[in-house]
C-alpha positions as CSV (number, residue, x, y, z in Angstrom):
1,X,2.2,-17.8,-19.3
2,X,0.1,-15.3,-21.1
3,X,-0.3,-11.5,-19.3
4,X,-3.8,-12.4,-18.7
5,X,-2.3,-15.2,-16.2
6,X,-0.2,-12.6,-14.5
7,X,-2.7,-10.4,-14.3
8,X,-5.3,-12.9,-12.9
9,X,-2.4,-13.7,-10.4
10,X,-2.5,-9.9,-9.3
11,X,-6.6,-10.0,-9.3
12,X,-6.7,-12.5,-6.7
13,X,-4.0,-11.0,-4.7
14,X,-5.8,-8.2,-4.3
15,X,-8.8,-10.0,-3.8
16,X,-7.1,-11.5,-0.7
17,X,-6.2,-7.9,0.1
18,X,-9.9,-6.6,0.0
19,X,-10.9,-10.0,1.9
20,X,-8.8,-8.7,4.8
21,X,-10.1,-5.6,4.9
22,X,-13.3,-6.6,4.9
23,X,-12.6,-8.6,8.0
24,X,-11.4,-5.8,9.4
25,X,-14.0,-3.4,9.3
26,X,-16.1,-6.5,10.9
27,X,-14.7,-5.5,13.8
28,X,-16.7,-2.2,14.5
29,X,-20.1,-4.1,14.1
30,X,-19.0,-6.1,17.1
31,X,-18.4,-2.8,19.2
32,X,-22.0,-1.5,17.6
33,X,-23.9,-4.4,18.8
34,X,-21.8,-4.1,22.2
35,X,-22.6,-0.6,22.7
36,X,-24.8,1.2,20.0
37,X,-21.7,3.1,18.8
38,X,-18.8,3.1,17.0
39,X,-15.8,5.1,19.0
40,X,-18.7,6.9,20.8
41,X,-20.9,7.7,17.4
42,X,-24.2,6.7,16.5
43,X,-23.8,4.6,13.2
44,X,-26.9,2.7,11.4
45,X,-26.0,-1.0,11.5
46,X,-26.8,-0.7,7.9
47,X,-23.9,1.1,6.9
48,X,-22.0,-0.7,9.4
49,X,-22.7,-4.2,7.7
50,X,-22.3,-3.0,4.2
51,X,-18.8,-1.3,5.3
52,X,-17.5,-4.8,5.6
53,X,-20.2,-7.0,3.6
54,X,-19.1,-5.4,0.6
55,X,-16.0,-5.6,0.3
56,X,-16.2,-9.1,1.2
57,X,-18.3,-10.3,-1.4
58,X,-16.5,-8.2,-3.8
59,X,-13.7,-9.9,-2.9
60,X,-15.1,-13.7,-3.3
61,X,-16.2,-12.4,-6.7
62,X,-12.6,-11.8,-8.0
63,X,-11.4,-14.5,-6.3
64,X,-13.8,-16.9,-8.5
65,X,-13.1,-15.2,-11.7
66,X,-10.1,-13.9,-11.9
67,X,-9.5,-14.6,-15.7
68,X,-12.6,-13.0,-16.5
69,X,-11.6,-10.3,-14.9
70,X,-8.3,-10.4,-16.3
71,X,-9.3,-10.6,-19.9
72,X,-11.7,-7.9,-19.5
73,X,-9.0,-5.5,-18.6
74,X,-6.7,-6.6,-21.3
75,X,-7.5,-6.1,-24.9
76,X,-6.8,-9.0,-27.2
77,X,-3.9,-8.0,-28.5
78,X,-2.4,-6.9,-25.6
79,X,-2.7,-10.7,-24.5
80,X,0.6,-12.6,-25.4
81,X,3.3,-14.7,-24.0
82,X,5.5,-12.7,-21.4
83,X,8.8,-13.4,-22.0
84,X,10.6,-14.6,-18.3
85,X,12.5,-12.2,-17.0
86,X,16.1,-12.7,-15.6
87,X,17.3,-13.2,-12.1
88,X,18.7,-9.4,-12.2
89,X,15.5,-8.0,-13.4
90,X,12.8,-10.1,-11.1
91,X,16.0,-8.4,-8.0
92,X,15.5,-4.3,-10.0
93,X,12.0,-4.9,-9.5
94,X,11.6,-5.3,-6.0
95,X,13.7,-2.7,-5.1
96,X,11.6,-0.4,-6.7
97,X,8.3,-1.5,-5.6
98,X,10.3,-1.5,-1.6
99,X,11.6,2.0,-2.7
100,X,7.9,3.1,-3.7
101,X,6.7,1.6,-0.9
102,X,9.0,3.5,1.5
103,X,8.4,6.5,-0.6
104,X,4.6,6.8,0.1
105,X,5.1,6.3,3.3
106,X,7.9,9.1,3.6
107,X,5.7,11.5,1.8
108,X,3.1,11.7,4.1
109,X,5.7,11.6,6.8
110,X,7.2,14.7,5.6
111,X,3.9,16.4,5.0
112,X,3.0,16.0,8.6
113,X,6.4,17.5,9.4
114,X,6.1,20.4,7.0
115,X,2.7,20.9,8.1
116,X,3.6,21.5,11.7
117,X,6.7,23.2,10.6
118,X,4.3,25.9,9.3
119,X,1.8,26.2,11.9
120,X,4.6,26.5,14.5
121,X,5.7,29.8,12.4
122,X,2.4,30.9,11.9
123,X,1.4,30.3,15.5
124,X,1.1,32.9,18.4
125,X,2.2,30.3,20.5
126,X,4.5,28.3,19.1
127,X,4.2,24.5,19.3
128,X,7.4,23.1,21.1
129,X,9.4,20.5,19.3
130,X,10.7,17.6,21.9
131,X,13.3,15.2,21.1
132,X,11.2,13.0,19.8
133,X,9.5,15.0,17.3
134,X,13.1,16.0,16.4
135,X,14.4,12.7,16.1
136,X,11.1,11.6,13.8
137,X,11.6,14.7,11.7
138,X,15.3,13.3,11.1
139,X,14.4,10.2,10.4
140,X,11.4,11.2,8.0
141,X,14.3,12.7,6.0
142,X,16.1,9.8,5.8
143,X,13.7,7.8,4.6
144,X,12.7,10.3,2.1
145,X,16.6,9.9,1.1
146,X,16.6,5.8,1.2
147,X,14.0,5.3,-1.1
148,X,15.2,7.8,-3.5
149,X,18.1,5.4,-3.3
150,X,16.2,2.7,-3.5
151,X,14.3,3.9,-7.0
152,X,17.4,5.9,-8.5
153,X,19.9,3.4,-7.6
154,X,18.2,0.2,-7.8
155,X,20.0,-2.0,-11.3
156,X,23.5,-0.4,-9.5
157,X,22.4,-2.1,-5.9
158,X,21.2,-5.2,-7.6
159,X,24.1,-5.9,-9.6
160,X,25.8,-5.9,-6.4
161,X,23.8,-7.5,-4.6
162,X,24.3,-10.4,-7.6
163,X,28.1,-10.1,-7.2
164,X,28.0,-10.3,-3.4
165,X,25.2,-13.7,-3.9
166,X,28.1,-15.5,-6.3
């Protein structure tokens, strides 16, 4: 297969991704035309419909042409046959994209907590941290840790991973 074919592969994935979310912004129109509002705010239908409409058809258009859309991106010569990866590769790979994954959503974890961290300090009354919030703040750290892991570490853990498979 030619990258083109990959990345027409990856088009309609995320063509199925935007179709989804499409979907799921259908959802307010229902609660529109149930009450006039969305979550208690006036919202023109228009922008409503379009909301989800959009992405939608957007969607259906990828979905259709995904070569065209692939080739488009790519230049010519960028458009050759991929050589197959191997078994230990396709495993490095997905550990990285989990470790990025986890890594997003540590990140914003850890900004909330830094966040509150510094208006607690900078409050006059202090906002009170309950065992819970502890506990969350401790494992937003580890997570931040684990996917460092994850990303640093990842042709170490998947050649063991191999060695434990055989």
């Amino acid at each position: 297969m030619k990258s083109s074919d990959y990345l027409a592969i990856a088009v309609r994935l995320f063509a199925i991704m935007l179709f989804i979310y499409g979907l799921d912004q259908l959802l307010p129109i229902f609660e529109l035309i149930a009450s006039g509002t969305i979550n208690g705010m006036n919202v023109s239908p228009f922008f409503a419909i379009a909301a989800s409409i959009i992405p939608i058809l957007f969607s259906l258009v990828l979905w259709v042409f995904p070569l065209s859309v692939s080739n488009s991106i790519l230049k010519p010569e960028m458009d050759r046959e991929v050589v197959p990866l191997s078994q230990g590769s396709w495993l490095v790979i997905i550990l990285i994209g989990i470790g990025l994954n986890t890594l997003y959503y540590a990140i914003v974890d850890s900004m909330f907590w830094f966040y509150f961290l510094h208006m607690s300090s900078q409050s006059d009354a202090p906002l009170i941290m309950r065992g819970e919030d502890k506990a969350n703040l401790v494992i937003s750290v580890l997570e931040v840790i684990a996917s460092l892991f994850l990303v640093l570490k990842s042709k170490t853990i998947s050649k063991f991973i191999l060695k434990i498979s055989k």
